[in-house]
C-alpha positions as CSV (number, residue, x, y, z in Angstrom):
1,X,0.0,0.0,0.0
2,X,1.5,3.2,-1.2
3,X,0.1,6.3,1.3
4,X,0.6,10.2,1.5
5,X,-0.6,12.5,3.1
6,X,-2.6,15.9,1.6
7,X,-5.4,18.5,1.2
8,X,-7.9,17.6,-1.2
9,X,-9.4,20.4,-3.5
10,X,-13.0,19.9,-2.2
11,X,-13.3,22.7,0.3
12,X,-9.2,22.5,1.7
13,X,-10.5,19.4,3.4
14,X,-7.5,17.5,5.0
15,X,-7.2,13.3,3.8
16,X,-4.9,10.6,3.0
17,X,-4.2,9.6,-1.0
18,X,-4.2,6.2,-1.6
19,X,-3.3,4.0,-4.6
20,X,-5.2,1.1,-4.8
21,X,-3.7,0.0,-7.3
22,X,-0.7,1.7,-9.4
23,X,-3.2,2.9,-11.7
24,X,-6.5,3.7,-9.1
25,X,-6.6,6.2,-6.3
26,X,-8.7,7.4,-3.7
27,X,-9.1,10.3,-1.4
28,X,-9.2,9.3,2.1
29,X,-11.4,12.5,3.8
30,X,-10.2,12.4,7.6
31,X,-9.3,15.0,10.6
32,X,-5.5,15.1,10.7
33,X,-3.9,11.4,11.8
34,X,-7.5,10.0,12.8
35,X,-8.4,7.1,11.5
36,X,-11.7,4.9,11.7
37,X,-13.4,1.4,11.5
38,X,-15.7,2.0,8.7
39,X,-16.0,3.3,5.7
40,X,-18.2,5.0,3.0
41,X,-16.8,4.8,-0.4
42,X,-18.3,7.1,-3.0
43,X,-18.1,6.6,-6.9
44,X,-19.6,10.2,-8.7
45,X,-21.3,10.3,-12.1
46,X,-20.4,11.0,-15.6
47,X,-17.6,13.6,-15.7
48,X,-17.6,14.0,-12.1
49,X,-13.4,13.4,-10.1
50,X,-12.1,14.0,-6.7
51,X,-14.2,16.7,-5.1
52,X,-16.8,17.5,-8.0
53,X,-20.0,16.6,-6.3
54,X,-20.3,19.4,-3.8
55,X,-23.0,17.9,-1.2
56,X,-20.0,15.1,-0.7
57,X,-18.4,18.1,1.6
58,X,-21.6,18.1,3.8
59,X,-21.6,14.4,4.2
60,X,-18.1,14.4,5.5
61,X,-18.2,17.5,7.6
62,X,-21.3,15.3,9.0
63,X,-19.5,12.4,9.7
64,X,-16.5,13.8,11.4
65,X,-17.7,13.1,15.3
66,X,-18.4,9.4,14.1
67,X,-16.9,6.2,13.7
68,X,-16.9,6.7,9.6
69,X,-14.8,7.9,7.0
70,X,-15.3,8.8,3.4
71,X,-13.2,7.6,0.7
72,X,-13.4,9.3,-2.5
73,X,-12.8,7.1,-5.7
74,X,-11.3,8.2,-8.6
75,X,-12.2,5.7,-11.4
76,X,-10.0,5.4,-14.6
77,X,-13.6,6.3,-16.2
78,X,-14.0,9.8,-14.3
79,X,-13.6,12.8,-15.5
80,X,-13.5,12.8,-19.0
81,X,-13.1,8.9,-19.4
82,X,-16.6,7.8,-19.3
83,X,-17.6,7.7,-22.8
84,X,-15.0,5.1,-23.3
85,X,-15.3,3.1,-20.0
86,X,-18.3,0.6,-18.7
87,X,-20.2,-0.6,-15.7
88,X,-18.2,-3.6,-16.0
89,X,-14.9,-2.5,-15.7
90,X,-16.2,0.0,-12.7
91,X,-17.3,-2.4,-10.6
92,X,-13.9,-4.4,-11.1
93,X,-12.6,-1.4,-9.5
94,X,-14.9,-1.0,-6.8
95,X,-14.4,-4.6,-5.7
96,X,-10.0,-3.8,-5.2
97,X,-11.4,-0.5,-3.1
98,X,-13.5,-2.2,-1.0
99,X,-10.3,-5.0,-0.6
100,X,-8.4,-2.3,0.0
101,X,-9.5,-0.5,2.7
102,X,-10.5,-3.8,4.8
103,X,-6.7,-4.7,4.2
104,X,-5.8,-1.4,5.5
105,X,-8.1,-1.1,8.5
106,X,-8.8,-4.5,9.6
107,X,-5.1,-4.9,11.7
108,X,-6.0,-1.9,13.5
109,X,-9.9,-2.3,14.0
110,X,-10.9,-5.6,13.0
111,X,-13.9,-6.2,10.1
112,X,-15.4,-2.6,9.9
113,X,-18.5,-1.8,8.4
114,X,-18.4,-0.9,4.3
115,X,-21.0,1.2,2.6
116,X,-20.4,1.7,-0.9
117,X,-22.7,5.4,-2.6
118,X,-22.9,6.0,-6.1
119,X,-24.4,9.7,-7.2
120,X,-26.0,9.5,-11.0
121,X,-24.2,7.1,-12.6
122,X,-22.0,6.2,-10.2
123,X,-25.7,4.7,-8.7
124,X,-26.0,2.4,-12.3
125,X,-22.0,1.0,-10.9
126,X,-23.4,0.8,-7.7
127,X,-26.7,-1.2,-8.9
128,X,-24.4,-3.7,-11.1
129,X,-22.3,-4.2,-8.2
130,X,-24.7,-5.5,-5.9
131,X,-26.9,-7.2,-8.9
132,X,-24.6,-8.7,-11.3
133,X,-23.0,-12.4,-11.3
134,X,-19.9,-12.6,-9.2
135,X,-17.7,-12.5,-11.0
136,X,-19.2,-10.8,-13.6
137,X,-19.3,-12.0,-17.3
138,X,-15.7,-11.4,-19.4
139,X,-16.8,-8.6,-22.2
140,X,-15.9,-10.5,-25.8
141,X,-13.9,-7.9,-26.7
142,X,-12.2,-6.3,-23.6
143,X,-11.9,-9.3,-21.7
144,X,-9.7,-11.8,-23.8
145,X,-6.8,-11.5,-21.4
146,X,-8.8,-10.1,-17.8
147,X,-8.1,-11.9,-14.8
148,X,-11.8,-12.3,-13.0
149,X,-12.4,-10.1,-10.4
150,X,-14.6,-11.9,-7.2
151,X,-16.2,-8.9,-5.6
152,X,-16.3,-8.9,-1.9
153,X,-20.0,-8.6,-0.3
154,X,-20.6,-4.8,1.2
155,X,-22.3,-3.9,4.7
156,X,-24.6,-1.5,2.5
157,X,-25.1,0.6,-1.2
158,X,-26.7,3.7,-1.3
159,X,-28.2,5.3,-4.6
160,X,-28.6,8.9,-5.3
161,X,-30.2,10.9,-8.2
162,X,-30.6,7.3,-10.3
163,X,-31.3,8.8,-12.9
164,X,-32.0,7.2,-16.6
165,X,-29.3,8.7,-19.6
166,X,-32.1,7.2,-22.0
167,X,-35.1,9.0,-21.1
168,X,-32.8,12.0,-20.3
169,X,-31.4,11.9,-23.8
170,X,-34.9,11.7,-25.2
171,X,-36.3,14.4,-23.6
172,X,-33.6,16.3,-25.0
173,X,-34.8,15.2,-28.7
174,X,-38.7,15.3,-27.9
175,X,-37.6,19.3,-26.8
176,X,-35.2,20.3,-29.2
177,X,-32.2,23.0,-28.6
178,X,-31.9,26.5,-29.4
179,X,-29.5,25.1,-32.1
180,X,-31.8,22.3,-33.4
181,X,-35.9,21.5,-33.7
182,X,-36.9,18.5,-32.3
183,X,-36.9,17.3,-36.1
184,X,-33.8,18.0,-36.7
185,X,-32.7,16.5,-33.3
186,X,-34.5,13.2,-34.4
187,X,-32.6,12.8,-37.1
188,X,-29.2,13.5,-35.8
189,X,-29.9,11.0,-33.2
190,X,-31.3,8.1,-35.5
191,X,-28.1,8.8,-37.8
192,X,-26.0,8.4,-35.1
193,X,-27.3,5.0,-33.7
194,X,-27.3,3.5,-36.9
195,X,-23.8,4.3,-37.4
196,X,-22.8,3.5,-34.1
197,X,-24.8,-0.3,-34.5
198,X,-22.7,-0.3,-38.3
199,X,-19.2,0.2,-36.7
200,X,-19.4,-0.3,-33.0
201,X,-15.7,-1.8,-33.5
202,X,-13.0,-1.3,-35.8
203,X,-9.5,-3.2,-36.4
204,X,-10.8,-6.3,-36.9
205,X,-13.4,-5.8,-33.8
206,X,-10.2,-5.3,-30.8
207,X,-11.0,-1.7,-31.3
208,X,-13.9,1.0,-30.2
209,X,-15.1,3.4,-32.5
210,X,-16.0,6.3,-31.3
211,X,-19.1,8.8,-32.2
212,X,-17.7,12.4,-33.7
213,X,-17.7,15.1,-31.2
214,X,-20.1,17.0,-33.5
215,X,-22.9,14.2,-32.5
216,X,-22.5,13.9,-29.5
217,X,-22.2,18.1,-28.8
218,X,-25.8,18.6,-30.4
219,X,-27.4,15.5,-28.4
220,X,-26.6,16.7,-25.0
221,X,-23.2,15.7,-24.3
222,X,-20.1,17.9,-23.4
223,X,-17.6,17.8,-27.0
224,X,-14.7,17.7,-24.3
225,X,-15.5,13.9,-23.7
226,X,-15.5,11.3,-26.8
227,X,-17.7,8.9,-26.7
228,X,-17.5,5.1,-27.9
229,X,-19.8,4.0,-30.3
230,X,-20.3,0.6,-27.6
231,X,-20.6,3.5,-24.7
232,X,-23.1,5.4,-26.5
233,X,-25.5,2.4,-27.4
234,X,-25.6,1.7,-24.3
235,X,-26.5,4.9,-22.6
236,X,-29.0,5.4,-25.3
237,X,-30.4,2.1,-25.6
238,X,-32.1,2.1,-28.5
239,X,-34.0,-1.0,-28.4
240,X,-35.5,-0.6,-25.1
241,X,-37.6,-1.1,-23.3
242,X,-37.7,-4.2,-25.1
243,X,-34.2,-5.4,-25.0
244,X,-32.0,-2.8,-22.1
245,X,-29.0,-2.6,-22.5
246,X,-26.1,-2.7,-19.9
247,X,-26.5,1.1,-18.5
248,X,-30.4,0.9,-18.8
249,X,-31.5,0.1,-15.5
250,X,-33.7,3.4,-14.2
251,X,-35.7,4.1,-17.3
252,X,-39.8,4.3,-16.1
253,X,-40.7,2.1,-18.9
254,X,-38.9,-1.0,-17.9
255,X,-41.3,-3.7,-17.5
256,X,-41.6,-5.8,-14.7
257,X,-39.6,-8.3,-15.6
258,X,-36.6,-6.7,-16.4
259,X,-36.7,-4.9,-12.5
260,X,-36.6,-8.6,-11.7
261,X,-33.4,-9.2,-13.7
262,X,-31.9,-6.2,-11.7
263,X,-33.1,-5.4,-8.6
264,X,-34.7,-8.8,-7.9
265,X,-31.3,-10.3,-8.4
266,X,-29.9,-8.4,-5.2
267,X,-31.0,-10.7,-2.9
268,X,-29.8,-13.7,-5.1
269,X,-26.1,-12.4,-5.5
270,X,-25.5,-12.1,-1.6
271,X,-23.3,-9.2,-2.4
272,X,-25.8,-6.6,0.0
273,X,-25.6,-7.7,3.3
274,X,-27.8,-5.2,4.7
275,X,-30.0,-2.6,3.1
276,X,-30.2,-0.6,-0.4
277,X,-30.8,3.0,0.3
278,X,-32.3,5.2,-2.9
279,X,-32.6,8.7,-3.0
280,X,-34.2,10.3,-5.6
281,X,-34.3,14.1,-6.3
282,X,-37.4,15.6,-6.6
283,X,-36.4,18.4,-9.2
284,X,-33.8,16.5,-11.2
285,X,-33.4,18.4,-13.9
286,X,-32.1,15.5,-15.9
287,X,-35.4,13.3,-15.6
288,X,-38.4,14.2,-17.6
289,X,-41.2,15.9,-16.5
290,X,-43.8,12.6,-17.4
291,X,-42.0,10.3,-15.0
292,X,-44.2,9.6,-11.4
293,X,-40.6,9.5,-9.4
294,X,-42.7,8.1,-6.3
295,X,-44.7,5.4,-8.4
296,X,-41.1,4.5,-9.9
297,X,-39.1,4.0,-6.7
298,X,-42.2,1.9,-5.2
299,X,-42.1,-0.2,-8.2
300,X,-38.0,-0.8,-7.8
301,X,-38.8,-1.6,-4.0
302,X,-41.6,-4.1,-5.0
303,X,-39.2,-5.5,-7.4
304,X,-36.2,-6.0,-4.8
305,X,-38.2,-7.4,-2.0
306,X,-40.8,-9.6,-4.0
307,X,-39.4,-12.7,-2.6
308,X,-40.2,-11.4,0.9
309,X,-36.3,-10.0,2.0
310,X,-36.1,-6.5,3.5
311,X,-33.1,-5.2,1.3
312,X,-35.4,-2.0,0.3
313,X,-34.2,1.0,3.8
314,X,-37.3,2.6,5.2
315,X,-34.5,5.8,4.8
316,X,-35.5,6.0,1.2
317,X,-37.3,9.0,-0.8
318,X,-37.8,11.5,-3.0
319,X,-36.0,14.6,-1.6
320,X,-38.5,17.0,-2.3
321,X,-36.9,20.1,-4.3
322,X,-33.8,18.4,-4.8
323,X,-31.9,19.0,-8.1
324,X,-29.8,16.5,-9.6
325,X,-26.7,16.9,-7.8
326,X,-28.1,19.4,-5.1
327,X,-25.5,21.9,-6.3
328,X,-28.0,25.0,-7.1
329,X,-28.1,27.7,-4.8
330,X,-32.2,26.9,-3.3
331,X,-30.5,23.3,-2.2
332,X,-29.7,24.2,1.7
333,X,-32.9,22.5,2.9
334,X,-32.6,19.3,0.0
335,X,-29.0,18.8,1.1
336,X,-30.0,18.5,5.2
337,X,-32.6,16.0,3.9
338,X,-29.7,14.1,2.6
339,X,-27.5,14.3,4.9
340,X,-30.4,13.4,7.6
341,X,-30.9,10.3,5.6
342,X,-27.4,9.3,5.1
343,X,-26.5,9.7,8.4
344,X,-29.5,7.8,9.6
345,X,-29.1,5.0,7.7
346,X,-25.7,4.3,8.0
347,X,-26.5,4.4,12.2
348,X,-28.8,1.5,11.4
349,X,-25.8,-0.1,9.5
350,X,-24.0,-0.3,12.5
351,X,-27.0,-1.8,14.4
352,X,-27.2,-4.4,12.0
């Protein structure tokens, strides 16, 4: 274990950088030399690094007095990786965090409690932890030399803003952009899938191909960021709700039976030992206005507990007010709410 000491940029907050591995780091938040039994591990959405989700600050600053610390992962998909990384390949890396830290705190404290949190999409890496076979299935053609990863079972997983990049992406199109008409946006879009379904590899299929910046700039996404062809299909999924792909799993539409694929499967997997908490915000401004947020989250609890388990916390809800990433300046009273909840729940993960 390689460790050193320094201040991370979210808010001068004092912390410990670890390397994982030579390649993956994370941020340990803590107050000076202190250190703690458990842990809360937290994996930010699409673009998102160390210190980018600002309510992360509250959650530590709450947490000080406690038994917990927070430990900031830096994925090789964050910042501006994520249109070329995957769930898969995340979750690999979430397993050799959550190793990790039990290696480094178990001498000292013995087996301490581990919560992993996932904010956007970092709650579709959380979801495919907890859901997914262990270990997960080798990609065809990523995976031709990977070394399977067995990921270790977690205390608890908490969701926030699970969001769906379909429906957001197709709100976009039904609205249309001071650039582009919803026509034109149509048409952009359908030229763009069927490319990306034409030459989702290249180089005798070893290689991504990867959607021009021009696309993906008038759809919705930032140009600083490329984007697979293989990323983009599945983000988009254009053959759902029929047949989701890998990153569709908090679409409204989803029938029944594909919630049982994925949130049924929790219990099945063993990977959860305690409770899934979801937090949903009430204003997201990345979900459309014609999904029922409450009806949805009912349905994904119905879904997980159907066989009569209690993975589903009773901390779960729809923040009302809350944006996506509660970073506006009206969030004061939506980031208490999650903090309150947060804090709660990981009390009743210490009670067991």
């Amino acid at each position: 274990m390689q460790i050193k000491a320094l201040t991370s940029l979210a808010r001068g907050q004092p912390g410990i950088l670890h390397h994982i591995t030579p390649s993956l780091i994370s941020f340990e938040y803590t107050c000076g030399a202190i250190r703690k039994p458990h842990t809360l591990i937290f994996v930010g959405g699409l673009g998102d690094g160390l210190g980018t989700v600002e309510y992360l600050s509250d959650i530590v600053r709450a947490l000080d007095p406690t038994q917990w610390t927070v430990f900031g992962l830096v994925l090789s998909c964050s910042y501006g990786g994520w249109g070329m990384g995957r769930l898969g390949n995340d979750i690999d890396e979430i397993a050799h965090t959550v190793n990790y830290v039990r290696e480094y705190k178990t001498p000292q404290f013995g087996p301490g409690k581990v919560v992993i949190m996932g904010h956007s999409t970092g709650s579709q890496d959380v979801m495919h932890y907890i859901n997914c076979p262990n270990p997960r299935p080798a990609h065809p053609v990523f995976d031709k030399d990977w070394t399977p990863v067995t990921r270790p079972e977690v205390d608890g997983a908490i969701m926030q803003a699970p969001v769906s990049d379909r429906e957001g992406i197709l709100w976009v199109i039904k609205c249309g952009t001071e650039r582009d008409s919803p026509e034109t946006m149509r048409e952009i879009y359908n030229k763009a899938v069927d490319d990306a379904k034409r030459h989702t590899y290249e180089y005798h299929n070893s290689v991504d191909t990867v959607v021009p910046l021009s696309v993906t700039g008038r759809i919705g996404y930032p140009t600083s960021a490329p984007v697979s062809s293989r990323r983009f299909l599945s983000l988009v999924s254009p053959d759902s709700p029929e047949k989701p792909e890998e990153d569709d799993l908090f679409s409204s539409d989803l029938s029944d039976q594909r919630l049982k694929e994925t949130f049924g499967q929790v219990g099945v997997r063993g990977l959860l030992k305690q409770q899934l908490l979801v937090l949903y915000s009430g204003r997201d401004q990345s979900v459309p206005p014609w999904v029922n947020k409450e009806a949805l989250i009912k349905r994904w609890e119905k879904a997980m507990d159907a066989d009569g388990t209690h993975f589903w916390s009773p901390w779960s809800m729809v923040i009302p007010g809350a944006s996506h990433a509660l970073s506006d300046s009206d969030q004061k009273e939506p980031r208490r709410i999650l903090v309150e909840r947060v804090t709660g729940y990981l009390n009743d993960i210490l009670k067991g």
